[in-house]
N, C-alpha and C positions, 0 to 999 in steps of 0.2 A: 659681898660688901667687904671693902679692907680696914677694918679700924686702924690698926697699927702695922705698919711695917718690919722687919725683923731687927730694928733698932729701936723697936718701942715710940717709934715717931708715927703720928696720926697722918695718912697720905691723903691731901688736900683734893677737893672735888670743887669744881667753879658751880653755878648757877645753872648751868646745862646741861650737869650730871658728868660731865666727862673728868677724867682724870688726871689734874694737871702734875705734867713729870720733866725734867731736865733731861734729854736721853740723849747718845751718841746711836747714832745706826749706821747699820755696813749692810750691804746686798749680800743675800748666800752667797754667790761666788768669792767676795772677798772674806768670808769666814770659813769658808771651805778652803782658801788656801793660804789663810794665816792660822787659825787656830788648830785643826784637825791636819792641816796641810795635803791635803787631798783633792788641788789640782791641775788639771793636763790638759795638755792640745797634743795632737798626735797626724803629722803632717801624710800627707798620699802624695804619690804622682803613679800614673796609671794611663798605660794604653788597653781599654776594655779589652775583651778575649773577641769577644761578639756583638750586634743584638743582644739587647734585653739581659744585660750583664750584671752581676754584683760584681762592685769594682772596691766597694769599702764595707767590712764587718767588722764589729765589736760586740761581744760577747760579754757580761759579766758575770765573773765570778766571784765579786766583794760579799758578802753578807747585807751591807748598806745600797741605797740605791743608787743607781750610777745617772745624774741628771746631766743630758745634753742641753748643752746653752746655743747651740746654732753652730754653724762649719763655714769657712770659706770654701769659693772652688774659680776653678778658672779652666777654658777649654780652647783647645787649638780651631775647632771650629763650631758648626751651631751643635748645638747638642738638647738632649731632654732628658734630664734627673729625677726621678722618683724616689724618694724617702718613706722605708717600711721599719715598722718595729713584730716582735714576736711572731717573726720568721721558726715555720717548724723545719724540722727534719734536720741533716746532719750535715753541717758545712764540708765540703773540701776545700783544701786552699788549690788552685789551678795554679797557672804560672804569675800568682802574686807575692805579694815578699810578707813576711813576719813583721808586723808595725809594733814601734814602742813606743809606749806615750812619753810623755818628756812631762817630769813632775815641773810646776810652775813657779813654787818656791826655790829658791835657791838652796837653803838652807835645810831643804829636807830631801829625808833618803830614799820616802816612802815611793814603792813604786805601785801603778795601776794592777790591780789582780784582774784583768782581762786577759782574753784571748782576741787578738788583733791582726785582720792580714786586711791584704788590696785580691783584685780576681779570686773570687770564691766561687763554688757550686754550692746553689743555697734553695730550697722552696722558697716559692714566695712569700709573704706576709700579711699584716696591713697596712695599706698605705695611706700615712699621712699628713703628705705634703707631696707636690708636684713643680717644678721647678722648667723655667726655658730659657738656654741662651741661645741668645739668636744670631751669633756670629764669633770669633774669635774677640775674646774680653779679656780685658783683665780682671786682676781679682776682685770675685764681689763676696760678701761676708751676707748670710742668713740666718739672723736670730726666731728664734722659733717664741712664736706671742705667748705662747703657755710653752716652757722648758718640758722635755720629752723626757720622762722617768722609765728605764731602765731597772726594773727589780733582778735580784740575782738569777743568774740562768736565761735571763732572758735576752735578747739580740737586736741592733740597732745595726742597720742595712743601709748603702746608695746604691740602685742604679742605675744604668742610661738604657735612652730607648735605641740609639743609633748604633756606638759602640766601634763608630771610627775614626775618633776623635781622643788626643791625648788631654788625661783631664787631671788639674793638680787641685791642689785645696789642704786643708787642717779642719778636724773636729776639734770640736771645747766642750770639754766635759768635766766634772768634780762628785763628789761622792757628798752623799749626806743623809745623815739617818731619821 
């Protein structure tokens, strides 16, 4: 029960027991990248190696947790995406590039403590989420209903079941403790 506030003011309660309060509110995302400034999108484009390919990994190394907000993707033709997290064993990176995330504030320096590439060699994980496009598309954007939390050391994976199809897109992600 709150008698007093930390201004010695009594915090008013209605009839219904709830707590009547004057508040501003911001979505994590936007307090993760105004106040902490801690966050990214970090774009792909990726012709798979193979079949049943990891084409995107991220890795964290922050201490905080690294929460995914959803990715776009877009594909040259039909293609099938499967989404794993806590993928074991030891990545290599095959012939894909070194990804950087691109911090979202303007104003901040802080960069992503990940390890980020496109075509990795990776075991698989668990997957959860499965994705289809069914033709050459443009870009679609996938937010995840419940945000996908990434604890440190642990790995966020895409990828395709065909793997002959060039496939571009951007992750969103930000850190929060």
């Amino acid at each position: 029960m709150i008698i007093t506030g930390p201004d010695c003011k009594p915090a008013n309660v209605n009839e219904q027991g709830h707590l009547e309060t004057e508040a501003i509110t911001h979505s994590a995302e936007h307090y993760a990248n105004h106040v902490p400034q801690k966050a990214y999108q970090v774009p792909f484009a990726v012709n798979p190696d193979a079949a049943g390919d990891c084409f995107f990994y991220i890795k964290n190394s922050d201490t905080q947790a690294l929460t995914i907000e959803g990715f776009s993707y877009a594909s040259s033709a039909a293609e099938e995406i499967y989404v794993e997290i806590a993928n074991a064993g030891t990545a290599i990176r095959t012939s894909g590039e070194v990804l950087t995330p691109a911090n979202l504030n303007a104003g901040s320096g802080h960069q992503a403590d990940v390890t980020c590439w496109s075509n990795t060699g990776l075991e698989t994980g668990r997957e959860v989420e499965r994705l289809w496009i069914v033709a050459a598309a443009d870009k679609t954007y996938h937010n995840f209903e419940c945000d996908v939390i990434i604890p440190e050391n642990q790995v966020f994976t895409l990828w395709c079941v065909g793997g002959d199809t060039n496939i571009r897109g951007t992750v969103v992600f930000y850190f929060h403790a």
